[in-house]
C-alpha positions as CSV (number, residue, x, y, z in Angstrom):
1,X,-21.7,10.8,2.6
2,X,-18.3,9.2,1.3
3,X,-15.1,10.6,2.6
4,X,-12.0,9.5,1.1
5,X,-9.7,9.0,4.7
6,X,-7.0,6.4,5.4
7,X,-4.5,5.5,7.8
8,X,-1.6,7.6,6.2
9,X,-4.1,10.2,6.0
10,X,-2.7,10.9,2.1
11,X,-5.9,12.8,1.4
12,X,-7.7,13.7,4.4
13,X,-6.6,13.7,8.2
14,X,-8.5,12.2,10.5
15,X,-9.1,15.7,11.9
16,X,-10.6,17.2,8.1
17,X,-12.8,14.0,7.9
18,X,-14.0,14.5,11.6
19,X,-14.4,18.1,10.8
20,X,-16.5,17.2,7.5
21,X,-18.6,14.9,9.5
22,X,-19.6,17.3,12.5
23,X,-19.9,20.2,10.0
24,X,-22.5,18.4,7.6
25,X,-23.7,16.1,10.2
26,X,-24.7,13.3,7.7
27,X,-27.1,10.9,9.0
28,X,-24.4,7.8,7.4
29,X,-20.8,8.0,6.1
30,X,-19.3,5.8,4.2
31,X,-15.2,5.8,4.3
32,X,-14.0,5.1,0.6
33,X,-10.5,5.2,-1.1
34,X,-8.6,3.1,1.1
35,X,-6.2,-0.2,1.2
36,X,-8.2,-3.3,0.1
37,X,-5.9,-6.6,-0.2
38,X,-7.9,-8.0,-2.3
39,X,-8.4,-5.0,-5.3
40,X,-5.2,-2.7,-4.6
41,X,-1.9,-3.4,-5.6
42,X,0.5,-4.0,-3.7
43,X,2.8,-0.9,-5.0
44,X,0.4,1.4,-3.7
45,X,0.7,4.0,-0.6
46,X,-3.4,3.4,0.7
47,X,-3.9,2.0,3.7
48,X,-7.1,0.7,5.7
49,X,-9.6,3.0,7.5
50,X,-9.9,0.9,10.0
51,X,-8.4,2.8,13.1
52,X,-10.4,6.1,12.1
53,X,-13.6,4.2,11.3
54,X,-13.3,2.3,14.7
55,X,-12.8,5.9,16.2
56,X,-15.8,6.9,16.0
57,X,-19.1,6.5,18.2
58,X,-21.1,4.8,16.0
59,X,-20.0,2.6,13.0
60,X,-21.1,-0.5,11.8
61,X,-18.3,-3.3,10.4
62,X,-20.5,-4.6,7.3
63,X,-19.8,-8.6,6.7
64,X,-20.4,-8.2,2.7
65,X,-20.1,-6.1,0.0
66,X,-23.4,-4.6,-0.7
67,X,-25.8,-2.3,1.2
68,X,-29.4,-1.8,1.2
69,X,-31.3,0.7,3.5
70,X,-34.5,1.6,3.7
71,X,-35.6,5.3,4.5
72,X,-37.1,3.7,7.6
73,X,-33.1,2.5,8.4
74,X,-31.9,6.0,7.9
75,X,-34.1,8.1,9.6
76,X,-32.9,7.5,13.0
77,X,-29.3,7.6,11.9
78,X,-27.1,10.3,13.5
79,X,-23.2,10.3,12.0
80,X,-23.5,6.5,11.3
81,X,-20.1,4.9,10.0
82,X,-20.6,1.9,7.8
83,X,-17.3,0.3,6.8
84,X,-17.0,-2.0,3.9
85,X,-13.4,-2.9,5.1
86,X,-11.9,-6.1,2.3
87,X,-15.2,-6.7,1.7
88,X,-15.6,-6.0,-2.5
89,X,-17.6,-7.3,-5.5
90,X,-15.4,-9.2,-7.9
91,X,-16.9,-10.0,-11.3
């Protein structure tokens, strides 16, 4: 699941995106639609996830722009945050 939260909580309070996530119960979520140095500009009002990603119980700080899990990864997973952070794929 991707949820579009950020600091200013401009689109969705950490409450609704807690909400969300105990409601659907999504084995991994993936916070998008926030404050990256290195693609946003500098006008803009996003900020990072970062305090309500590191919020939660379980969430994982990725070191790299891409993700690949196997079903074998996911099956244990219980309301897993994986966080992308300033980590992006420039061409």
């Amino acid at each position: 699941m991707r949820l579009r939260v950020d600091d200013p909580q401009d689109i969705l309070s950490y409450e609704q995106g807690n909400a969300i996530v105990e409601r659907l119960k999504p084995k991994i979520v993936i916070p998008t639609h926030y404050l990256n140095e290195t693609r946003t500009y500098t006008l803009s009002t996003l900020q990072t996830a970062d305090e309500w990603v590191k919020s939660q119980k379980s969430y994982k700080m990725l070191d790299s722009s891409g993700l690949k899990l196997a079903a074998s990864d996911v099956s244990g997973m219980d309301r897993e945050f994986m966080y992308f952070g300033a980590n992006v794929e420039t061409a």
